[in-house]
N, C-alpha and C positions, 0 to 999 in steps of 0.2 A: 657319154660322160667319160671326161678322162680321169685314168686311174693315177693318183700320184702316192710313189713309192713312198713308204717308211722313212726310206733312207733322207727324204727331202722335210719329211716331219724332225727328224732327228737334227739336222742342219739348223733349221729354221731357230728352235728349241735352244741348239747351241747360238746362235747367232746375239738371241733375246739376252742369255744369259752371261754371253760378254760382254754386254753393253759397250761398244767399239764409237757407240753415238759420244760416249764421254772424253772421250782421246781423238776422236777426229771431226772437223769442221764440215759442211759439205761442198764447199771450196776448194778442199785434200783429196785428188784425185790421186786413186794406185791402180795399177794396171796389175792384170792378171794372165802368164801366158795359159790355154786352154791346150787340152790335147788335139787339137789339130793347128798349131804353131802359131796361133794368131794371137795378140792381146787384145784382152779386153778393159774396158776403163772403169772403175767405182766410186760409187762415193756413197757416204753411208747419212743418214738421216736419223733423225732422233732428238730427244730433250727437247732444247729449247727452240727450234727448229722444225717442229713435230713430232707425228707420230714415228715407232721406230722403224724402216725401210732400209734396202739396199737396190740402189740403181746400177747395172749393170750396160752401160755404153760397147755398141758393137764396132765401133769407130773412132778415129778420132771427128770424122765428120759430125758426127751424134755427138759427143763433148763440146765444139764450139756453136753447134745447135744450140746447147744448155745456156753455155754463157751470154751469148747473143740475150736470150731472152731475160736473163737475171741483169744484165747489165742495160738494158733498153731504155730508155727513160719513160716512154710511152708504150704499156702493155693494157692491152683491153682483152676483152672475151676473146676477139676474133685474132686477132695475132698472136696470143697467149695460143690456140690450138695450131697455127701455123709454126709454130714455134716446136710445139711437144709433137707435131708432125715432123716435122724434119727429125727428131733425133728417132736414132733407133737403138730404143735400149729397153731391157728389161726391168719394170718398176715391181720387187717385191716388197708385201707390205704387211704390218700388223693388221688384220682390218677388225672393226665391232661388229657384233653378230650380226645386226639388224643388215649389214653388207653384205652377207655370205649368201649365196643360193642353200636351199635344202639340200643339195645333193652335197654342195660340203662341206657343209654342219655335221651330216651322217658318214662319211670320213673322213672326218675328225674324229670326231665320235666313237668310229669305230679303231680307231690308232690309239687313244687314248686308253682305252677299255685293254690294248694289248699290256696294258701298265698298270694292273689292278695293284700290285703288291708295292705302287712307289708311293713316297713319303710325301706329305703336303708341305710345300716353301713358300712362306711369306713373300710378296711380291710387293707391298704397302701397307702403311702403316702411320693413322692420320694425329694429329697430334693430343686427342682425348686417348689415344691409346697409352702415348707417352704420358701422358698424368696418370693414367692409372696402372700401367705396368713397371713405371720403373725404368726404364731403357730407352735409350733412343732409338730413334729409325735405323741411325746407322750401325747398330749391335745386330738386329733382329733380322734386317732386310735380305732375300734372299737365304735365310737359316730355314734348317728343317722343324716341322714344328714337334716330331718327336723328341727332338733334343730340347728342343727349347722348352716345353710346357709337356712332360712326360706324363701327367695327371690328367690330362684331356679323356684320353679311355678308349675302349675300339668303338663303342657308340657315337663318338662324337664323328670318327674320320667315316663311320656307314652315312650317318646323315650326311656328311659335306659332299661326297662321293657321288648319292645319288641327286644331291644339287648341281654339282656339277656337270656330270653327264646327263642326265634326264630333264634338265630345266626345270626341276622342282623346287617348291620352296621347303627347306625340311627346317623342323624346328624341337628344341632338346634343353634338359635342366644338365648343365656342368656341374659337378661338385667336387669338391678333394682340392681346389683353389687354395695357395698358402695364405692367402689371407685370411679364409673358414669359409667365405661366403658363397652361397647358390646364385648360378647365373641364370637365366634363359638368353638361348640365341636362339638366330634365326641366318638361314644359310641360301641364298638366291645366286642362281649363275649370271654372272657378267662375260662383258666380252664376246665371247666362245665356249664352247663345252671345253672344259677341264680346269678354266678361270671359275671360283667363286668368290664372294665377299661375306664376309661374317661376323654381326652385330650382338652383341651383349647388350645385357638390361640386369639390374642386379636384382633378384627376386627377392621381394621383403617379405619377413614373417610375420 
């Protein structure tokens, strides 16, 4: 198994959260010089476009690999893989768990857990939330949730926690809401370990 550094979790992490998919097309090639004098070519993927990736071209041979194929008028199964054979480039990617081998789900897993003491950040936020919170997606999105909702309690981030890294489903009564009212959630990992999603129900008396 290969071991992948912190340092490439920490990257990654950064990459998600400048969202660079919004500012660039993936048409928008930049090149990168490397420390052994060569450039390399990118282009970055995301939004509407797909899931979020960074393609890393070792040539420029590997770039008109690319376009060849996007600009083809006739692309099937089999020239579609003639195609993504000729270029040589590095495809990194978001991927969903169900994608991931065990072995690195458990580090992940285990990178994540070096982070017990960070703060949970809203990553989405669907539009029944916005009817009932008040705010829109784009107030909240990326915000920390201790700032944003300081009445949550340390119960509520134990359970998300261990939904998140453990793949458990945990489940809890909110109270202290400014509006008075008790919630029950319920808190299941998505994604990857350190993604979770977390459903409200408003508990009647």
């Amino acid at each position: 198994m290969v071991m992948i550094p912190d340092k490439l979790f920490d990257l990654a992490f950064e990459f998600k959260s400048a969202k660079p998919w919004k500012m660039l097309h993936p048409a928008q090639f930049f090149a990168v010089i490397l420390s052994d004098g060569k450039p390399r070519f990118c282009q970055v993927f995301g939004g509407s476009s797909g899931k979020p990736a960074l393609w890393i071209h070792n040539s420029e041979q590997s770039v008109q690999a690319y376009l060849r194929m996007v600009h083809s008028k006739q692309v099937n199964f089999y020239s579609k893989v003639d195609y993504l054979v000729e270029q040589e480039a590095y495809i990194l990617t978001f991927e969903n768990k169900a994608a991931m081998a065990p072995s690195e789900l458990e580090t992940m897993q285990k990178y994540l857990k070096n982070y017990d003491d960070i703060d949970a950040v809203i990553c989405y936020v669907n539009h029944k939330f916005e009817e009932v919170g008040g705010a829109s997606s784009g107030e909240v999105f990326g915000g920390s949730v201790r700032d944003l909702y300081p009445y949550v309690g340390e119960e509520w981030f134990a359970n998300v926690k261990r939904a998140a890294w453990n793949d458990e489903k945990a489940e809890g009564i909110l109270t202290g809401a400014p509006d008075g009212k008790r919630y029950r959630y319920t808190a299941r990992q998505i994604i990857c370990p350190g993604y979770v999603a977390v459903t409200y129900q408003e508990e009647k008396s």
